[in-house]
Structure formats: C-alpha cells, structure tokens
C-alpha positions in Angstrom: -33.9 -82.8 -32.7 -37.0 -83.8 -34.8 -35.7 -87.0 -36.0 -34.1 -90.2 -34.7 -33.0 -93.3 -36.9 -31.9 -96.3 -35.1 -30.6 -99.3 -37.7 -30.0 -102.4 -35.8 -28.6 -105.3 -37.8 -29.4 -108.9 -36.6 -27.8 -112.4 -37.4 -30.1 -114.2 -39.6 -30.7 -117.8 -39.8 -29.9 -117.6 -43.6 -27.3 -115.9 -46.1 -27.1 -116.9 -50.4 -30.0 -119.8 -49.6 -28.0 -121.6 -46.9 -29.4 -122.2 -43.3 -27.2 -120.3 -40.9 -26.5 -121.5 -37.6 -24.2 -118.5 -35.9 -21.5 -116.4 -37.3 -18.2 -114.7 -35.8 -17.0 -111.6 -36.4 -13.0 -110.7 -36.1 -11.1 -107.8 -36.9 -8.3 -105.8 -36.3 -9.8 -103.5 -33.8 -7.1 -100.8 -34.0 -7.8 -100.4 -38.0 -11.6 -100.7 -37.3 -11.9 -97.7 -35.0 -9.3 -95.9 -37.5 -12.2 -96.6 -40.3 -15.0 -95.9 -38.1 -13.7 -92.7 -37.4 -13.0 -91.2 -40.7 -16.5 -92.4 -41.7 -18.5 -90.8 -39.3 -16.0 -87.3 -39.8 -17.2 -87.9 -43.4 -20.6 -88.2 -42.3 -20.7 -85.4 -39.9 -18.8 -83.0 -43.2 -22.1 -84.1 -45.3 -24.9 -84.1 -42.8 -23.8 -81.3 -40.5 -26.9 -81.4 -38.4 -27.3 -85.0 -37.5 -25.7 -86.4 -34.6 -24.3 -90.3 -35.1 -23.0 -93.7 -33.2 -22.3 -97.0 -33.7 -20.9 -99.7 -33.1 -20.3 -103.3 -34.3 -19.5 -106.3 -32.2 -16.7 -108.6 -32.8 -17.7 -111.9 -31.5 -19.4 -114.8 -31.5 -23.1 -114.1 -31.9 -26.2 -116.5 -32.6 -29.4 -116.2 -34.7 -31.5 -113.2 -33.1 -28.4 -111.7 -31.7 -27.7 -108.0 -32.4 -24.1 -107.8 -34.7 -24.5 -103.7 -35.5 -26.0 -100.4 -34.6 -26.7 -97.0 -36.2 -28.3 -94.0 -34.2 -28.8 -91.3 -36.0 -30.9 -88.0 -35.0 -31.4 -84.8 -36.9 -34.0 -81.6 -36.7 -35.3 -83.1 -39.3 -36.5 -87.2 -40.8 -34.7 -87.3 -44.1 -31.0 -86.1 -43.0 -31.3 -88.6 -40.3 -32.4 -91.2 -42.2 -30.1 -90.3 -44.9 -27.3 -89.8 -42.6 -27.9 -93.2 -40.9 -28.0 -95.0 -44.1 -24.6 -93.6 -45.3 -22.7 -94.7 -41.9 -23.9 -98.2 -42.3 -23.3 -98.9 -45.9 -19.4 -97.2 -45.4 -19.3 -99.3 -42.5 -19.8 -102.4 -44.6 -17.8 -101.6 -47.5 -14.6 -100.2 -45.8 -14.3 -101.4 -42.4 -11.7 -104.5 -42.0 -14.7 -106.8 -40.1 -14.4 -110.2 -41.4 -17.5 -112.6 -40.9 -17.3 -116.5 -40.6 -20.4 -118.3 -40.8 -21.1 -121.7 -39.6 -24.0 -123.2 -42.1 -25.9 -126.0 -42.5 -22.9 -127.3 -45.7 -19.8 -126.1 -43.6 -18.0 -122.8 -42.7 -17.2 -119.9 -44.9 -15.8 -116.5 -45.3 -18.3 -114.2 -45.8 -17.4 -110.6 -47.9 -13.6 -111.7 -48.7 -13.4 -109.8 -51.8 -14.9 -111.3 -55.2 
C-alpha cells in the first residue's frame, strides 16, 4: 500500500445560505447496509487494488461533529483517491439516508428528491 485517502465529512454551520444549528440523520438501516454493500462490491469490480470502509452515522450530530467516513488505500495515490471519491458520491446519491436540519428559519428536509 502506497496510498491512503481518508474523506471525513463534517456538519457545517451552513447549507443553501441558511445558518445551521445541527442536523439528524435517519434511515432504514437494513436498506442502507443493502446499498452500502453493492457500492463498495461496485467499487472493489472498478478499483481492484484499493481496499475501502465506511460508514455513516444516523443520529443526531452538532456543528463540528463527524456525519461520514471514507478510507481508501491503494499501491498507488490516484486509484485511492479515485476509489475513495466514487464510494462517497454513490453513497450520497443512492443510499436511503435522510437529513433533517434545524436552521436559523425552521426545519427542513434536506436531499428529498427535486
């Protein structure tokens, strides 16, 4: 191993120019790690040298606190990098993890479709 990639996100005090206060996330765990899975199989097919985890809290989490982590690690910088971007952008797009943010104007749904 040459490479590691660690992509942590954090919950900001902002989202779409609204002061953010905290968020929750909630899912339905059982389809999550269903998801989860058949991303990081996909990921494995594509970058058959790097070697992934993550993992994505479902709570109730405060400005600073960690909601998501990549690790990635390769022989070499670019397939982990590569490798760690793919996990988390699948991650967002098809993983049933809902996020309710409390903000300065109220609460919302956050990534509910259009």
């Amino acid at each position: 191993i040459g490479a590691q990639v660690i992509m942590m996100g954090t919950v900001r005090d902002h989202n779409e120019g609204q002061s953010v206060t905290n968020l929750k996330y909630e899912a339905y765990v059982p389809m999550v790690q269903k998801v989860l899975h058949q991303i990081m199989e996909k990921a494995k097919a594509q970058f058959p040298d790097a070697r992934l985890a993550a993992s994505h809290r479902i709570a109730q989490l405060n400005i600073g606190d960690r909601a998501v982590i990549i690790g990635a690690s390769s022989p070499h910088r670019d397939e982990a990098f590569q490798a760690c971007r793919y996990v988390i952008e699948e991650l967002k797009k098809n993983a049933p993890i809902w996020k309710y943010e409390t903000r300065s104007d109220g609460q919302t749904w956050i990534g509910l479709g259009p």
